[in-house]
N, C-alpha and C positions, 0 to 999 in steps of 0.2 A: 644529474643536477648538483651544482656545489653551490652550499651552504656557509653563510657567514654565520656563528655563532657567536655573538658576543658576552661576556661574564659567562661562558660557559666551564668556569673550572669554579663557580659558585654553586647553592643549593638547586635553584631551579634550574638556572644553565646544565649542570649536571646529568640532572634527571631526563633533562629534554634530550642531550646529546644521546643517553644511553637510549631513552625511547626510539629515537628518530634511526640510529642505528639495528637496533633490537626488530623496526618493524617494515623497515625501505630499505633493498637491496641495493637501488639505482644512486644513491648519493655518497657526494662528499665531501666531510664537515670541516670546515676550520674555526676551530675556538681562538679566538682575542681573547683573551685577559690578562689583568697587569697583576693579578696576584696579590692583591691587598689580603689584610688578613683575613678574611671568611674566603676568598680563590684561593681553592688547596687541591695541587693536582691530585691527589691522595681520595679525591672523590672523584675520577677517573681512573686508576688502576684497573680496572674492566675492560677499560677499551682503549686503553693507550697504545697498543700491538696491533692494532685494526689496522693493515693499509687504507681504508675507508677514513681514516680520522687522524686530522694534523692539529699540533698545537703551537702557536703563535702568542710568547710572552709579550705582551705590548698596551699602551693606554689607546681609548679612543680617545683623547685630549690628543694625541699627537697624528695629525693630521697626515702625515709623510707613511706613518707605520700603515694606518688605516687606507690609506689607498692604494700603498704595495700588495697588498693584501685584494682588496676587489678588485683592482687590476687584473688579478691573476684568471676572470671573465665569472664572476661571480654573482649566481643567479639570484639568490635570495638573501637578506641581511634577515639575521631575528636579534633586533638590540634588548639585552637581559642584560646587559652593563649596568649598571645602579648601584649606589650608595641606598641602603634600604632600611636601617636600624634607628628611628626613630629619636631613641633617645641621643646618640651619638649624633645626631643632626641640631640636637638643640644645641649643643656644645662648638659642634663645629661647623657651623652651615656652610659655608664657602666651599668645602670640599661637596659636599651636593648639589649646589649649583653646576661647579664647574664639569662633573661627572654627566649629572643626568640632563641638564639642557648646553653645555656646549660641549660635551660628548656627542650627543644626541645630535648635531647641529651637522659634527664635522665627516659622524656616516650618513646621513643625509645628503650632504655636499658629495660625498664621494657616492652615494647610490646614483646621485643624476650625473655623474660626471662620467663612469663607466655602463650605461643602461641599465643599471639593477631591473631586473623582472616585478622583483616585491620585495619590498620595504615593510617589516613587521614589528612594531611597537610593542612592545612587554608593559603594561602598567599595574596599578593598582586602584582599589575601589575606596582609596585615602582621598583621593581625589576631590573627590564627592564632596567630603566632609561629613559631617553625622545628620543621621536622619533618625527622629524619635517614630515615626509613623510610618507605613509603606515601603516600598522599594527603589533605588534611583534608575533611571533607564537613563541611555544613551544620550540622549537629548537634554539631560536635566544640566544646569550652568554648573560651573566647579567651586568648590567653595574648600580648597585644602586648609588647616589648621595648622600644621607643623610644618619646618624648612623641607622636610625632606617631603609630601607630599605636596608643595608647592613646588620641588623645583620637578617630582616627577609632572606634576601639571604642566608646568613650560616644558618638558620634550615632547609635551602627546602635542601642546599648542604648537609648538614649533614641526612636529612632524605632520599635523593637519594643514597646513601654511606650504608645507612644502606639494601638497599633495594638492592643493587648492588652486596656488599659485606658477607651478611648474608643471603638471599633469602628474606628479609620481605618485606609482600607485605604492597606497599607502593604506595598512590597514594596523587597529589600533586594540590591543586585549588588554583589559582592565579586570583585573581576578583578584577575591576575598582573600582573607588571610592563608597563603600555604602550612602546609605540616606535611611530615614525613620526612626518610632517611637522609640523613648529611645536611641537615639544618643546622647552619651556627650557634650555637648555642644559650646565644645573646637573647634569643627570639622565647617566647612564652613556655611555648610545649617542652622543647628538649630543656630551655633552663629549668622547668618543675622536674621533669625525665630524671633528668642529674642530681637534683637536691634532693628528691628524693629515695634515690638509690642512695646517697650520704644521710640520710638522717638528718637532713638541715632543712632550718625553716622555711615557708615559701611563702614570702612578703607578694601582695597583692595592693596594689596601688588603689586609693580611696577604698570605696566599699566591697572591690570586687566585680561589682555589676555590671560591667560596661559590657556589652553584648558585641558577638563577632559572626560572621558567617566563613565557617572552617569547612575549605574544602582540602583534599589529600591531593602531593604533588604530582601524582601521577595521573589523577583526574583534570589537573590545570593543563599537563602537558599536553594530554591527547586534545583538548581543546585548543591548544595555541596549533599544533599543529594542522586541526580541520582550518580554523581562520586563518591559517597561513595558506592551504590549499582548495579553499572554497569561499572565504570571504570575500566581498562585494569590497572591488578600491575604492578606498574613502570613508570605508564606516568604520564604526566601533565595538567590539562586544566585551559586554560585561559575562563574567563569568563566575558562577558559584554555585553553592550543593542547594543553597535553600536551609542547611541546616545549622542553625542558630544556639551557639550555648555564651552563658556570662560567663569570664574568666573562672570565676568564683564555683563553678560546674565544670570546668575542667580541669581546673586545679582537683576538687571533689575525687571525679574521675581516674586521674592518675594515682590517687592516693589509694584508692581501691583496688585498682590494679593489682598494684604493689605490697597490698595489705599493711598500709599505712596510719595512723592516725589521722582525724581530721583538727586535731589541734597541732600539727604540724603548720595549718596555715596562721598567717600573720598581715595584718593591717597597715599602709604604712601611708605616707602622706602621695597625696594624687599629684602628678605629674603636669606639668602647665601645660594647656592645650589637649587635653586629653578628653576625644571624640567618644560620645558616650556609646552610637550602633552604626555598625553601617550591615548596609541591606540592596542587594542586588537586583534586579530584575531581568533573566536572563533568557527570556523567551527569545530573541534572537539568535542566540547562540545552539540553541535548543531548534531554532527552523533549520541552520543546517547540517543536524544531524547530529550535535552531542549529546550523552546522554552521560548520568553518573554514573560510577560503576562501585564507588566504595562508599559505603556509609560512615558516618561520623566514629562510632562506637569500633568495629572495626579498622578500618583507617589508624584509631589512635593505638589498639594494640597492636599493628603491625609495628608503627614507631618506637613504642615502651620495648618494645620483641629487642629490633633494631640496636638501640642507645644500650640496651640492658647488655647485648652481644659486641658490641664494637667500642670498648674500654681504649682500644689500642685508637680511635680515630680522634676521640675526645678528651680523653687524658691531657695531650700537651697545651689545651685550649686555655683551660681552667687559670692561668694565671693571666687569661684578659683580663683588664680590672671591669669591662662588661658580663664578664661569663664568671668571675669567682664568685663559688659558694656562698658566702656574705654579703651580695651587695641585689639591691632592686635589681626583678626582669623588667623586661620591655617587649613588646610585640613586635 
């Protein structure tokens, strides 16, 4: 079976390609990525010598690359291509538009043009928008708040359309906030990871309290993977652990770890658009067959483990003006 992987030289691309390899003998993966700054083949050095596994520099924005590419008779697409960094999106939205719905648009075009088998959506539970009570299900309307969870909403709309309108089967994974190894930096966990290994402050946007549901990446993968080979074409599953901390408990968290002060943390002005919970309801995902396997407290010291041991991956990052020491995370 050959596999289109797209953003796989990104975090969860990553993780997925080494899973998918690590656990199916029978396939074989071609990664698409254009190598933006968080696509660093350096989170593939494991498996770059796999004859099982090719890598293909290139945009899904360019239509020509992306069909040489499924051309080559190519069974399954898993689009993980995305602009995903929140704040960078309030700054620059056009580049997430252009990424995540007419990226979105142009493997789609090419999945019906060469009979892609299955079509697999990668989302997020931004979608949504914030829920103060309960859980979202599949069903619930999309209400994104930020560019970049709007423009992931237009690829799942535009990928449900295609599947509505053309018969392509199409299925759609929507999962809570990831964490673990080769996470860019920019992101909540590894930027506290970091500053805290420096002895630097860790600015927490409004009060702290905005609540998240944290699953580990290796638990999202095994999941994209079942709904890539057991999902029902045309539905959606939401994905997450169920377990629930405020920023302000994970920041706590890692400072413990690390035997840290907790006046290390810091206060700083909320960020516009800034979803106070989101909250999954994942019993579907759950009827076919997934289950968690790491828990929250766990999960985070494998990552603290991780960051604290690979100096040499993070090092050169730290002068993003998103990843330096001194400046607001962002999830």
């Amino acid at each position: 079976m050959k596999i289109l992987i797209t953003g796989g030289a990104g975090f969860i691309g990553s993780n997925f390609i080494r899973h998918e390899l690590s656990r199916h003998s029978d396939i074989e993966i071609f990664n698409l990525d254009k190598l933006t700054y968080s696509g660093r083949l350096e989170n593939l050095l494991e498996v770059e010598k796999d004859s099982r596994y090719h890598f293909v520099k290139g945009d899904i924005q360019d239509r020509a690359v992306v069909e040489e590419i499924v051309a080559k008779g190519i069974d399954i697409i898993v689009n993980l291509a995305a602009e995903t960094h929140v704040d960078r999106s309030i700054v620059e939205a056009g580049t997430f538009v252009m990424t995540d719905i007419y990226g979105t648009y142009n493997l789609l075009v090419a999945a019906r043009k060469y009979n892609v088998q299955r079509f697999v959506q990668v989302s997020t539970d931004e979608v949504y928008g914030s829920i103060e009570k309960g859980s979202f299900k599949e069903i619930d309307p999309l209400n994104p708040s930020s560019p970049y969870s709007a423009s992931k909403a237009g690829g799942d709309l535009i990928a449900k359309a295609f599947h509505a309108t053309y018969g392509l089967d199409v299925v759609i994974s929507r999962s809570s906030n990831n964490f673990g190894p080769f996470q860019y930096p920019e992101k909540l966990i590894p930027k506290l990871i970091l500053r805290t290994l420096h002895n630097k402050p860790l600015p927490l946007y409004g009060d702290g309290k905005q609540v998240r549901d944290w699953i580990y990446v290796e638990d999202n993968c095994e999941a994209i993977d079942m709904t890539m080979r057991k999902g029902k074409s045309g539905e959606i599953y939401n994905v997450a652990s169920g377990i629930e901390r405020t920023n302000l408990d994970v920041a706590k968290l890692i400072l413990q770890a690390l035997e840290k002060p907790e006046n290390l943390i810091q206060f700083v002005l909320d960020r516009p658009g800034h979803d106070r919970r989101y909250s999954l309801d994942i019993s579907k995902v759950r009827k076919l067959g997934w289950k968690l396997k790491y828990g929250f407290e766990e999960a985070l010291r494998r990552t603290i483990t991780w960051y604290a041991k690979n100096e040499w991956w993070w090092q050169p990052l730290l002068k993003d003006r998103f990843v330096q020491l001194d400046t607001p995370w962002s999830e």
